[in-house]
Each structure stands twice: as C-alpha cells, then as structure tokens.
RODO-2510 file (C-alpha; in nm, 4 decimals, decimal comma):
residues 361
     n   res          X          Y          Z
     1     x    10,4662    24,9508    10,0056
     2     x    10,6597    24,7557    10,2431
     3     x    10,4243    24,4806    10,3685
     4     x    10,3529    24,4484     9,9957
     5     x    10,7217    24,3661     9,9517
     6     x    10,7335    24,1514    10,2195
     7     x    10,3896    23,9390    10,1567
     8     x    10,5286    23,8414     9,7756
     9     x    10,8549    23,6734     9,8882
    10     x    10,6191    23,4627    10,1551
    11     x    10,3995    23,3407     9,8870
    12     x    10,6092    23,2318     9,6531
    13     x    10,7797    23,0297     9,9563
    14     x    10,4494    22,8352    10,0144
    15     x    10,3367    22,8380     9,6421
    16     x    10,7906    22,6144     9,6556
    17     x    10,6817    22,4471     9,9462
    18     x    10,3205    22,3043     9,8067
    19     x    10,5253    22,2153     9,4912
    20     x    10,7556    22,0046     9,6897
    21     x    10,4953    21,8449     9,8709
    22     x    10,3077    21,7786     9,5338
    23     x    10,6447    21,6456     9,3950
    24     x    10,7456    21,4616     9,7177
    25     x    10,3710    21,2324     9,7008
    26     x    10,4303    21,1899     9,3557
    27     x    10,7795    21,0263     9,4258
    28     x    10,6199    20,8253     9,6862
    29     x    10,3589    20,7385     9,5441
    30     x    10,5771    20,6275     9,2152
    31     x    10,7849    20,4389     9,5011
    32     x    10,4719    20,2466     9,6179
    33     x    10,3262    20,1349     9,2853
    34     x    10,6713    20,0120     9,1769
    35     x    10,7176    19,8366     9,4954
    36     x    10,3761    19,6526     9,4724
    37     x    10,4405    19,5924     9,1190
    38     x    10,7753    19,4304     9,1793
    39     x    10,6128    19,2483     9,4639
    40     x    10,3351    19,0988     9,3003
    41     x    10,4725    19,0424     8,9403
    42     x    10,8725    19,1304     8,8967
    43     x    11,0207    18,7926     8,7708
    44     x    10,6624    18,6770     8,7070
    45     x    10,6887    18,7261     8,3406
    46     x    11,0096    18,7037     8,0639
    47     x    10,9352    18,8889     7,7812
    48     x    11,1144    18,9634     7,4173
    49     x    10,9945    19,1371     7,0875
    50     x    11,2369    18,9393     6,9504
    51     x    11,0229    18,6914     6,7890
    52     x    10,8864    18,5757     6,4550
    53     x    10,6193    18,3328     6,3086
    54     x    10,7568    18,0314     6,1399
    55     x    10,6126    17,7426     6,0085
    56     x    10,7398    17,3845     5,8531
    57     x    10,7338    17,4238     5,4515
    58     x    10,6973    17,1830     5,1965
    59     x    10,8962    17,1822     4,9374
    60     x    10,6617    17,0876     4,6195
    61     x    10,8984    16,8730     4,3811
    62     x    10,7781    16,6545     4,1083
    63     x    10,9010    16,2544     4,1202
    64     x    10,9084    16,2032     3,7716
    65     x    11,0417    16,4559     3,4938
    66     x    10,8383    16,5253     3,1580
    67     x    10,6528    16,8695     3,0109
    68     x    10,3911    17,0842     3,2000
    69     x    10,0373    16,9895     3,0974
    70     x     9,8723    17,1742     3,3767
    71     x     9,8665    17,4400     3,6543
    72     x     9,6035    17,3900     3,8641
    73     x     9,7099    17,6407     4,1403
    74     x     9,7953    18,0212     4,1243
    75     x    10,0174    18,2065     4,3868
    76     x     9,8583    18,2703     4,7663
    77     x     9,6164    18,0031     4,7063
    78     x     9,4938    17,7985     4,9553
    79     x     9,4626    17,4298     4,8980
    80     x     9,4288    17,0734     5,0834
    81     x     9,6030    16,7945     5,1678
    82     x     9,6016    16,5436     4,8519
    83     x     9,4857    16,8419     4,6254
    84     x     9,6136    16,8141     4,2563
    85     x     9,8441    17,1360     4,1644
    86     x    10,0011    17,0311     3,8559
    87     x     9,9715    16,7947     3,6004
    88     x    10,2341    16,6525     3,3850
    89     x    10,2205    16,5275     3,0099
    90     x    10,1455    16,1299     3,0329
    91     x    10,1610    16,0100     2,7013
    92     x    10,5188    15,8218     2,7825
    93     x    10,4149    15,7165     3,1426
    94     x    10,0636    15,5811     2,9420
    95     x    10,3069    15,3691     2,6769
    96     x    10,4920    15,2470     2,9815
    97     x    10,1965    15,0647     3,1957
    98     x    10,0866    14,9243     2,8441
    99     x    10,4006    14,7562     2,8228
   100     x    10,4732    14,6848     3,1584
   101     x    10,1175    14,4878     3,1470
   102     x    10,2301    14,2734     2,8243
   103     x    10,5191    14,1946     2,9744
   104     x    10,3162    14,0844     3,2822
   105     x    10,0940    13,8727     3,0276
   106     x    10,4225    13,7310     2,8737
   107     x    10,5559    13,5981     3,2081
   108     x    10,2082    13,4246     3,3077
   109     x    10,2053    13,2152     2,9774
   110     x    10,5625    13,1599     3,0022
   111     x    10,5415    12,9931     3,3717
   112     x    10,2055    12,8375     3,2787
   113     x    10,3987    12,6695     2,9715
   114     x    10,6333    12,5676     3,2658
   115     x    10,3830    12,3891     3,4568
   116     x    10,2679    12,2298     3,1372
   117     x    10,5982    12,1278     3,0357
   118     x    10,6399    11,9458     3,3441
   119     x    10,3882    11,7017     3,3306
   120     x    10,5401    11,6235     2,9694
   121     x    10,8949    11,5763     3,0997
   122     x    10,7354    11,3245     3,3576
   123     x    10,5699    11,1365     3,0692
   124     x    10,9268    11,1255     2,8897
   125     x    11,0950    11,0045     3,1960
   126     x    10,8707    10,7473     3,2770
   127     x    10,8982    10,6462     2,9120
   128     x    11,2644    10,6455     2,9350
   129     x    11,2238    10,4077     3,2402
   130     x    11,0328    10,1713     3,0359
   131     x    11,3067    10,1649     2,7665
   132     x    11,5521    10,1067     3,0626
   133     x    11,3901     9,8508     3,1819
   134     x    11,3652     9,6820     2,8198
   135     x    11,6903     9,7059     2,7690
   136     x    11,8014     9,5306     3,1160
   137     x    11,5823     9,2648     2,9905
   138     x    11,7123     9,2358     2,6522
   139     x    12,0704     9,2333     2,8152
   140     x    12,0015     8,9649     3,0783
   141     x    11,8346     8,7773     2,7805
   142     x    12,2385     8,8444     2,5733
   143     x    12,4105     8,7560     2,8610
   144     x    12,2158     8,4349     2,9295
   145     x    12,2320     8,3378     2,5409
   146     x    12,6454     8,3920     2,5492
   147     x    12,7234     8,1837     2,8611
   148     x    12,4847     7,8818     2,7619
   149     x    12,6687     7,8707     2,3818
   150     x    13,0119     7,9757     2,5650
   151     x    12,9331     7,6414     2,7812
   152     x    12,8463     7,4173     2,4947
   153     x    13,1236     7,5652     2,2293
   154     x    13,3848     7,2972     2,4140
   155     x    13,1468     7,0175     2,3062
   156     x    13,1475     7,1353     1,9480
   157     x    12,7952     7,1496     1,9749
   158     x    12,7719     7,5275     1,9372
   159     x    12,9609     7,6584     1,6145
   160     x    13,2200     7,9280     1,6334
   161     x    12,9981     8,1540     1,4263
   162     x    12,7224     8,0879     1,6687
   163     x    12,9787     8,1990     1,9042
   164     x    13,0415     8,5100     1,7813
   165     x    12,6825     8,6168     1,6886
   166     x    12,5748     8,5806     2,0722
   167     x    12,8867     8,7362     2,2126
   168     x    12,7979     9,0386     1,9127
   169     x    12,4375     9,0543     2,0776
   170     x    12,5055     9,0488     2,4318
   171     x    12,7517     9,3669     2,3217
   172     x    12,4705     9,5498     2,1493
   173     x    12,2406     9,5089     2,4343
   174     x    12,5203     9,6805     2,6831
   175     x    12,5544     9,9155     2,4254
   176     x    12,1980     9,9393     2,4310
   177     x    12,1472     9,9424     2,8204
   178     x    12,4311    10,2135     2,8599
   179     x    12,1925    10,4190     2,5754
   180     x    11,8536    10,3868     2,7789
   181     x    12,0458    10,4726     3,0764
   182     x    12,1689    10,8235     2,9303
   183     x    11,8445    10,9015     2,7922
   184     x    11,6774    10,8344     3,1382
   185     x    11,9181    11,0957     3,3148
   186     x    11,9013    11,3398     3,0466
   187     x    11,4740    11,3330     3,0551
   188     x    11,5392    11,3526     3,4651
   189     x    11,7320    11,6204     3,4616
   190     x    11,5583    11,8175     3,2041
   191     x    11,2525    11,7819     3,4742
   192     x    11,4404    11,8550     3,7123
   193     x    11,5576    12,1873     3,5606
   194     x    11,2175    12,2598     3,4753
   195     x    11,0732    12,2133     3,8740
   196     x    11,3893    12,4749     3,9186
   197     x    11,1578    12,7380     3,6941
   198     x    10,8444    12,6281     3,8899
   199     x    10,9967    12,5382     4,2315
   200     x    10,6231    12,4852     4,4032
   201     x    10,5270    12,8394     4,3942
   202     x    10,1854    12,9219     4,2866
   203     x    10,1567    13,1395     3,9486
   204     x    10,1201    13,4901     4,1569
   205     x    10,4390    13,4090     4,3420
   206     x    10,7005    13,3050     4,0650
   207     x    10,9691    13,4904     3,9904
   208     x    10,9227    13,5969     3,6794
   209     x    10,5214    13,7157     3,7491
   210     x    10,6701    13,8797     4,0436
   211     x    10,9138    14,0326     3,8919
   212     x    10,6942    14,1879     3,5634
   213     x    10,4270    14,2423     3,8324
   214     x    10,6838    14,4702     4,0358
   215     x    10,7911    14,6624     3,7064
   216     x    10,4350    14,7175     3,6086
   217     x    10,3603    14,8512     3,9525
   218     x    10,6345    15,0870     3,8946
   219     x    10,5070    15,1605     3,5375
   220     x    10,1266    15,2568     3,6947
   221     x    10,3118    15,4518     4,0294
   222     x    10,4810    15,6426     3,7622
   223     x    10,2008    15,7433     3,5651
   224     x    10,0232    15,8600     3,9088
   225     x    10,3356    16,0733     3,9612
   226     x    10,2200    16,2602     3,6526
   227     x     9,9996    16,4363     3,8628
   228     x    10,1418    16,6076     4,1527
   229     x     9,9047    16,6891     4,4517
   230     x     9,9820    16,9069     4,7794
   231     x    10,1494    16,7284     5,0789
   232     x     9,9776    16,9264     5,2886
   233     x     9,6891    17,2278     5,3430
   234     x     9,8420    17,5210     5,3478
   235     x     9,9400    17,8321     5,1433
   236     x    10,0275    17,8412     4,7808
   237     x    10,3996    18,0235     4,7879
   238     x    10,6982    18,0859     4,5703
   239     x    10,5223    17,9137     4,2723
   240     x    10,7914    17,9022     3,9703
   241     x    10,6429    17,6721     3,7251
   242     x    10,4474    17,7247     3,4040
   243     x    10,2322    17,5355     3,1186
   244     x    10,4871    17,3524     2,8357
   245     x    10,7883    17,4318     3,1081
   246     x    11,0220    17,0718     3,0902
   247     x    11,0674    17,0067     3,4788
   248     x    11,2794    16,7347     3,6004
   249     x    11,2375    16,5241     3,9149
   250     x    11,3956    16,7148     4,2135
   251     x    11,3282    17,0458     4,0984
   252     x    11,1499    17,2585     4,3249
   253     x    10,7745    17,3866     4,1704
   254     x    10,6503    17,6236     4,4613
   255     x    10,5886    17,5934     4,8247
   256     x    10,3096    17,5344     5,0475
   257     x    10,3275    17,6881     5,4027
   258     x    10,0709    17,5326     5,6565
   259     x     9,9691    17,8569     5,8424
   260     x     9,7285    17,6453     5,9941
   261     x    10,0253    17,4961     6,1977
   262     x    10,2151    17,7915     6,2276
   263     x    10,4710    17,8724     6,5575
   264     x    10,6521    18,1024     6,6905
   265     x    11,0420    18,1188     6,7739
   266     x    11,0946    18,3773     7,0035
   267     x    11,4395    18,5104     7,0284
   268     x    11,5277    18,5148     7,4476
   269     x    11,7916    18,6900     7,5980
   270     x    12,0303    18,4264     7,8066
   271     x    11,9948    18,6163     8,1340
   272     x    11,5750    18,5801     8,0701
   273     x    11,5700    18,1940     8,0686
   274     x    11,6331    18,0742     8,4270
   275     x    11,2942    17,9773     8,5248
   276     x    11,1418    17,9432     8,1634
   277     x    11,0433    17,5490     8,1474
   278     x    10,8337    17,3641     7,8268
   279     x    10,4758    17,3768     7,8961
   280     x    10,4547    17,7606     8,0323
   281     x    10,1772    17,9623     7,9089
   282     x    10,2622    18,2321     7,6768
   283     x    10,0495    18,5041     7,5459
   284     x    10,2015    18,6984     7,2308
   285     x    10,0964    18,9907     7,0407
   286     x    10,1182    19,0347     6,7039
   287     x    10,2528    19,3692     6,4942
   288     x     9,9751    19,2423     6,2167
   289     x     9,6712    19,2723     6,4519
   290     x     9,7816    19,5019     6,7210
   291     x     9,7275    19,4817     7,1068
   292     x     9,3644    19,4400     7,0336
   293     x     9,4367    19,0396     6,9700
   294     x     9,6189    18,8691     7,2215
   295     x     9,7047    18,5040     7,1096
   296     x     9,7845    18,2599     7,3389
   297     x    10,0341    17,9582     7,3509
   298     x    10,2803    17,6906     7,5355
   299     x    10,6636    17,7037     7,5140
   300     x    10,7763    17,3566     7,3293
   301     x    11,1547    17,3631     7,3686
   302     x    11,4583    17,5110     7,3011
   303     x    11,6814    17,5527     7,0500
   304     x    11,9915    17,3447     7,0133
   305     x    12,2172    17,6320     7,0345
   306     x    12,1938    18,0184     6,9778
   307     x    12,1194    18,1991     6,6904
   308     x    12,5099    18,3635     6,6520
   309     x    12,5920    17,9480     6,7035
   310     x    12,4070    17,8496     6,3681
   311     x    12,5242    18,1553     6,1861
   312     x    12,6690    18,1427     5,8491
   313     x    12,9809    18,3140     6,0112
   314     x    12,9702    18,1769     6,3929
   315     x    13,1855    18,4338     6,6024
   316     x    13,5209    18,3573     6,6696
   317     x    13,5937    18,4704     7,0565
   318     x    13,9397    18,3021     7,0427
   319     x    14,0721    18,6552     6,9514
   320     x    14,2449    18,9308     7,1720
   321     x    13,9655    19,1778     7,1332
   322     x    13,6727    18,9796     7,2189
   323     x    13,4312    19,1516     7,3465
   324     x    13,0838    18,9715     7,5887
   325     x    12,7817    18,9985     7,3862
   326     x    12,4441    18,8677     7,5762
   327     x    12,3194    18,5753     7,3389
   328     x    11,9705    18,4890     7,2736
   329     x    11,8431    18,1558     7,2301
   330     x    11,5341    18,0924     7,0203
   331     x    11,2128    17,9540     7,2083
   332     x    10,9873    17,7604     7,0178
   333     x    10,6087    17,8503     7,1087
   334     x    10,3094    17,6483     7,0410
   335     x    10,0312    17,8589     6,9528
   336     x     9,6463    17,7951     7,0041
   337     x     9,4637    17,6456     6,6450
   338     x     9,1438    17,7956     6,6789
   339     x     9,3235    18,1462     6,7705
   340     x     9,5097    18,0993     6,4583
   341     x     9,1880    17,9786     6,2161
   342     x     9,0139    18,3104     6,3595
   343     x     9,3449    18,5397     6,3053
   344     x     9,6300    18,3613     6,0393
   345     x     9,9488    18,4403     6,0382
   346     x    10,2173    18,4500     5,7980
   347     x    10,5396    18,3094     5,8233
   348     x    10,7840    18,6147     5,9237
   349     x    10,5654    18,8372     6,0379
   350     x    10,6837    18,9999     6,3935
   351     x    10,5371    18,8911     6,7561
   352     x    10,5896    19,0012     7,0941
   353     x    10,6042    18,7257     7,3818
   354     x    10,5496    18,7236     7,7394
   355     x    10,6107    18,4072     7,9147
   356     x    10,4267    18,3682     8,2632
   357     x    10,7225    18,2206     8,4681
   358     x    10,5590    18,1965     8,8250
   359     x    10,4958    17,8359     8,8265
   360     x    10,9008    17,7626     8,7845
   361     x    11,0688    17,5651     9,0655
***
C-alpha cells in the first residue's frame, strides 16, 4: 500500500517534468522561427488593409441643351471610347447649319460683287482722269483766250463785251476744272474704300467668308454635339437621364468608370513609410476574390497630404486637449492591366497591400 503511495506522486513528477520539457522546445522553438523570420524578412515588407480601388471618372455632360431623343446605354454597361450613349433632338441644330450655310453663300457673292465692283471703280476713275484732263485743257485754252483780248482791249481792237465773254469763259472752265477735280477724288476714294473690303485676300480668306465660315462651323459642331458619345471605355454608372427628359449643357447624364485603368490608394500608417520609394513592387489581395488571386503592382506616389489633412473638417490640434493620433497617408498603386482584364475591379471595393521594401536605401 505504501510503495503504491509513493510510486503515484513520482509519476506525476515526470509526467510535470516531460510537460515542461514539451513546453520549454515549444518556446524555443517559437523563439527560433521568429528570430529567422525577423532575420530574413522583418522590415522587408509594409503592409495595410487600409486600401481601396479607385479609378479616374468621367463625368458624362452634354455641350449643347435640347430634349432626349435617345438612350443608347443602360446602367453597368460596358462601352468604348467614341461610343454614342445618347442622342439629342436635332431639328433646331439642323435649321441652324442651313442657315449658317446661306449666310456663308451670302458673304461669297457679297465679296465677289466686291472684286467686281473694283474693276468698275477703276473704269470710273480713269474716266474721271480723262474729264480732268479735258478740263485743264479747256482752262489753259480760257486763260490763253483772256490774256490775248486783255492785251489787245488797250488798242480798242477787242470790244468790252468781247472782254467780258472771255474773262466769263476762262471762269467757267476753273469752275469746271475745280468740278473734274472733285469727281476724280470722290471715284478714287470710293476705290479705295472698296480695296479696304477686298484688301488682297483671296475669297477663302476675307473677312466676311471667314467670319460666316467660322459661324457655320459652329452651326455643324453643334449639331454633332447632338449626339453625345463616351470619353472613354469603361463602365456605364450613375445613369440619370431618360427619353423626352429637357437636359441642359453642364448637367451631369451618368458616369463612366474605366475599370480597365483602375488603382489602388492604399491608406499607410506614417511610422510604415520610411523606406517605401515609387517604383516598389506591391502585391495586393483583394476581399472580392480572396487570397486565391494575388494581383500585383508598382507604388506611383504619394499623396499631397493625409487623409485627416483633406477632410471636410481638418483637425484642429491648436487646442489644450490634443491628443497624437498616428496619420496615414494614401499610396497610390499602379496595378498590372492584364491582371485586371482577367479579374476587374470595381471602384471601392477593399484591398490589402504589401509593399516589398528591401531594395530601399
């Protein structure tokens, strides 16, 4: 009875002691693995799930305002760059081009009729030149007629009424003279204002073709505006526009988000970004897909400023009870296209990002 007693208490001592042991390798072994893995990759790798998938939208906004003819589009649809989505009534933009191209036809004839008006004005002036030079004749013919009587009227031999008639006629043909003169500048300068209109240009590059040419260029862009096409490929979203709905130029239509070109911004803690440089690989995992797809990427840049910085509230820490918080700065992360054409994202959806650091200096 009392070696039985005595054997129980010795067994459970080595059944402690092999427990300890077990325990003690366990520690050690816990020791080592964390030692090696601190050795070969501690400060290797940043990492945050702090990140999202974001893309650059575009805003779909017509140019022109008038009533929905079309919808070409319905939501989550995926379209291409230059692909029509809605089409607006053109009847006025139609009326507009028609007009803008008579006015066009108006200005042509009008400028031609300039050119052709020309070539009469220099027929007038050079008619007016003759008549000048008529006139000079017919005065130096007056003035020669009065001096020879005005010399012979001391004789007697020229009668005072003789007198009177030449001195009458050498008057009329200043009066004349001064008459041809006027009419020459006045046919000059009506040329003159003419070449003004013309001014050398060919017909294509007066003025007033230009100018009709310019507003029926606008007429024709505004017509094309009718139709409104995607900026880019990409994702039908936030579509808010219907058939016989009057939209106005500005307003926003829907949205179309290029997941084809979609990032990441990944949400770092300030402590994490030491040795984190643009051009580090990244590989990220998605909450969408799971561990089972691993996508992989290049850090881009950072943000201008943390996220509390561009806040609609920014903290204040001016104040007597500030207390630290550790910021986080988003990381913009370049992902790899053919990863995302074999699994898209969506803009928001949640990532997790690890950062291989080991090439830092």
């Amino acid at each position: 009875m009392s070696e039985t007693a005595s054997t129980a208490p010795a067994a459970a001592d080595r059944r402690r002691k092999r427990l300890l042991l077990i325990l003690g390798v366990v520690v050690v072994a816990a020791a080592v693995i964390y030692g090696v893995y601190t050795l070969l990759f501690a400060g290797k790798i940043v990492e945050t799930d702090n990140a999202y998938v974001g893309a650059e939208v575009a805003q779909v906004t017509p140019l022109v305002s008038g009533p929905v003819a079309q919808v070409l589009i319905k939501e989550t649809q995926t379209v291409q760059a230059g692909q029509p989505l809605v089409v607006l009534d053109n009847s006025d933009a139609r009326i507009a081009v028609a007009q803008a191209e008579a006015a066009l036809g108006q200005a042509e004839r009008r400028v031609r009729g300039y050119e052709a008006n020309d070539q009469a004005l220099g027929g007038q002036v050079a008619a007016r030149q003759a008549d000048v030079a008529r006139a000079r004749a017919d005065l130096e013919r007056a003035r020669t007629d009065l001096s020879r009587r005005q010399n012979l009227a001391g004789s007697g031999a020229v009668s005072g009424e003789e007198l009177t008639a030449a001195r009458n006629a050498f008057a009329s043909a200043q009066a004349a003279m001064a008459q041809a003169q006027a009419n020459l500048r006045a046919a000059q300068g009506s040329r003159e204002a003419n070449a003004v209109l013309i001014n050398g240009t060919p017909l294509a590059q007066n003025p007033e073709v230009a100018a009709a040419r310019a507003l029926l260029e606008s007429a024709q862009l505004a017509l094309q505006r009718t139709v409104i096409r995607a900026p880019m490929a990409g994702v039908i979203s936030r579509k808010q526009v219907q058939v016989g709905q009057q939209v106005q130029a500005g307003a926003p239509l829907m949205a179309v988000v290029p997941v084809q070109a979609a990032y990441v911004d990944a949400n770092f803690k300030e402590v994490q970004l030491e040795k984190v440089r643009p051009g580090q690989p990244v590989e990220l995992v998605s909450d969408l897909y799971g561990k089972g797809v691993v996508y992989h990427g290049r850090v881009v840049g950072f943000s201008g400023g943390t996220g509390s910085a561009f806040s609609l509230i920014p903290a204040q820490n001016a104040t007597g009870n500030w207390i630290k918080i550790v910021q986080r700065v988003p990381v913009r992360i370049a992902l790899d296209p053919r990863e995302l054409a074999q699994h898209p994202l969506r803009v928001g959806l949640s990532m997790k990002a690890e950062i291989d650091v080991s090439g830092a200096r």
